[in-house]
C-alpha positions in Angstrom: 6.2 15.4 13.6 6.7 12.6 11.1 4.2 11.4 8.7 4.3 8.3 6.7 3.5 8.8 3.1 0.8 5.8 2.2 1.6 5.1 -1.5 -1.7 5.8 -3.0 -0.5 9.5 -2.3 2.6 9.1 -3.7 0.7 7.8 -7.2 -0.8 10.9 -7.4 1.6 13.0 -6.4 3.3 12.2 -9.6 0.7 11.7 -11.9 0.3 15.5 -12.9 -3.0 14.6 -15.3 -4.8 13.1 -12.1 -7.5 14.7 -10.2 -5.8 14.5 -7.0 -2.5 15.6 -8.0 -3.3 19.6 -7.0 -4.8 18.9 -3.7 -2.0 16.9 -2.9 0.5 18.9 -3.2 -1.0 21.5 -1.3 -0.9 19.0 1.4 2.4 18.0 0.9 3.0 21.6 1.1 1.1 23.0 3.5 2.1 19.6 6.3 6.3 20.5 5.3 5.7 24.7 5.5 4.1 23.6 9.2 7.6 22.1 9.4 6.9 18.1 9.7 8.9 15.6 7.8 7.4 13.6 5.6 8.9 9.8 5.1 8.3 6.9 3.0 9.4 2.7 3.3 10.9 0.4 1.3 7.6 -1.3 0.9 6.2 2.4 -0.5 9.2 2.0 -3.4 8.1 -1.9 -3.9 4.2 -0.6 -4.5 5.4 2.3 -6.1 7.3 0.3 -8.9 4.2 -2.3 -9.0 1.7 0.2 -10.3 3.8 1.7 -12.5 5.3 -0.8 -14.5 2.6 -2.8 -14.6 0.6 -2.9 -17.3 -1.9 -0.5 -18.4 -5.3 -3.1 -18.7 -4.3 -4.5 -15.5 -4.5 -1.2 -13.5 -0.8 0.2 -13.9 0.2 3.4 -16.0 2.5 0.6 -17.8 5.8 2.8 -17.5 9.3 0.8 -18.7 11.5 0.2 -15.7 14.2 3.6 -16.9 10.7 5.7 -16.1 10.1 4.1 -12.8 13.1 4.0 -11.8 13.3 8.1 -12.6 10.4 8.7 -10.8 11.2 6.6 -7.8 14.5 8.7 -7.7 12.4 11.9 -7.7 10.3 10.3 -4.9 12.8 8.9 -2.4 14.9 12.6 -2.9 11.6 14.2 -1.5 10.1 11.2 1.0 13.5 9.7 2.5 13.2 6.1 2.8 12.8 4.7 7.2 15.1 2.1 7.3 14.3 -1.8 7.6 14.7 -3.5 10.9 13.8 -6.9 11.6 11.4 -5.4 14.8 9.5 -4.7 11.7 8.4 -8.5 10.7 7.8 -9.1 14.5 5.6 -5.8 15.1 3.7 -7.0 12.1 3.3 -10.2 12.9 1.8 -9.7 16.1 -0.5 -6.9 14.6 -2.0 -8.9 11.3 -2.9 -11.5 14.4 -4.4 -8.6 17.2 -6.5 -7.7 14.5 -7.1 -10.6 12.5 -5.9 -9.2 9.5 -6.1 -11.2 6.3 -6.0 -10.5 2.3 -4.9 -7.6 0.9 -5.1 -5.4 4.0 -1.9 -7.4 5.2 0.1 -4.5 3.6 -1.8 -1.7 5.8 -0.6 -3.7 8.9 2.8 -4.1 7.5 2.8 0.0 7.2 1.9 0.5 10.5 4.2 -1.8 11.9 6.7 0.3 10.3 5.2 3.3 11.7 5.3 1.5 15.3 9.1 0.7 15.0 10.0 4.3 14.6 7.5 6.1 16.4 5.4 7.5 13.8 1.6 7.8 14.5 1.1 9.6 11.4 -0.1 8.7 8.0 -0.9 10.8 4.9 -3.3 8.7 2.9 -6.4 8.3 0.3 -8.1 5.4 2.6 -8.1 6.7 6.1 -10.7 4.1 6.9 -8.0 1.5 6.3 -6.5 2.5 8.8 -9.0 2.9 11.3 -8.6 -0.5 12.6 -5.3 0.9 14.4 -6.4 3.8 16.4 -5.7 1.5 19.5 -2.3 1.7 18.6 -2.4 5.4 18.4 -2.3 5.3 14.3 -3.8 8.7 12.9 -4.8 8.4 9.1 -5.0 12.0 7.6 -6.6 12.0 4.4 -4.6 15.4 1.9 -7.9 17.2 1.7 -8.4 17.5 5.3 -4.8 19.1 5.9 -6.4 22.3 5.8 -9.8 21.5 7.4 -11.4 20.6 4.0 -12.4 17.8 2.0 -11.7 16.3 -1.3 
C-alpha cells in the first residue's frame, strides 16, 4: 500500500533535536519493514522549503537555501515525489467546493486530491483530524504513534 507523507512528518523526520523525531522514524520504519511505499508531492517539497528557509521569529528553522536544498535531496531520495497531473487542479477543485473548504485548510484538500488522482487512501500525518473531513472519500489519516497501536 501507498502512504502519502503529510509534511508536518517530514519536518520532524529531519529535525533530529525534536520530540517527534524518534517516534517517527519508528513509524517510517515499522510502515516500510511491513513493506508499503511511502510517497511525497511536489506541494510536500514547496512546504518543506517554506518552513525551513523561513525565518526563525516567524516559525521556520531559518535554514539558507544550500541547507534546504540538502535536506530536500535527502527527503525526495527516501519519499519519491507522485507526479503532477492536471486531474489534480480539477479533483481539488471539486473537493475545496464538496466540502466547503476555505483558508488555510485549502492545502489538506489539495493533498488529498493528489491522493485521489493516484489511488492513495493513505496518509501519514500529525493532524489526522484534518483530514477527517474526507473519510467519504475513503481518505485514512494515520497519525506515527498509532502505527504500532500506540500513541504519542
Amino acid at each position: 500500500m501507498i502512504y502519502l507523507v503529510d509534511t508536518n512528518v517530514l519536518l520532524r523526520f529531519v529535525d533530529r533535536s525534536h520530540p517527534l523525531h524518534s517516534p517517527i522514524r519508528v513509524a517510517i520504519r515499522k510502515l516500510r519493514r511491513d513493506g508499503h511505499q511511502l510517497q511525497v508531492t511536489s506541494q510536500n517539497c514547496v512546504e518543506f522549503w517554506n518552513v525551513f528557509t523561513r525565518p526563525i521569529e516567524r516559525n521556520g528553522f531559518g535554514l539558507t537555501p544550500a541547507n534546504a536544498d540538502r535536506l530536500l535531496r535527502l527527503i525526495e531520495r527516501l519519499f519519491p515525489v507522485l507526479p503532477d497531473s492536471p486531474a489534480v487542479y480539477q479533483e481539488w477543485r471539486r473537493l475545496v467546493v464538496t466540502f466547503n473548504v476555505s483558508g488555510v485548510k485549502v492545502h489538506d484538500a489539495r493533498l488529498v486530491a493528489v491522493m485521489k488522482v493516484n489511488n492513495i487512501s493513505r496518509i501519514l500525518t500529525l493532524n489526522a483530524a484534518d483530514f477527517m473531513r474526507y473519510v467519504s472519500e475513503g481518505i485514512v489519516a494515520i497519525e506515527p504513534g498509532t502505527v504500532d497501536g500506540e500513541s504519542i
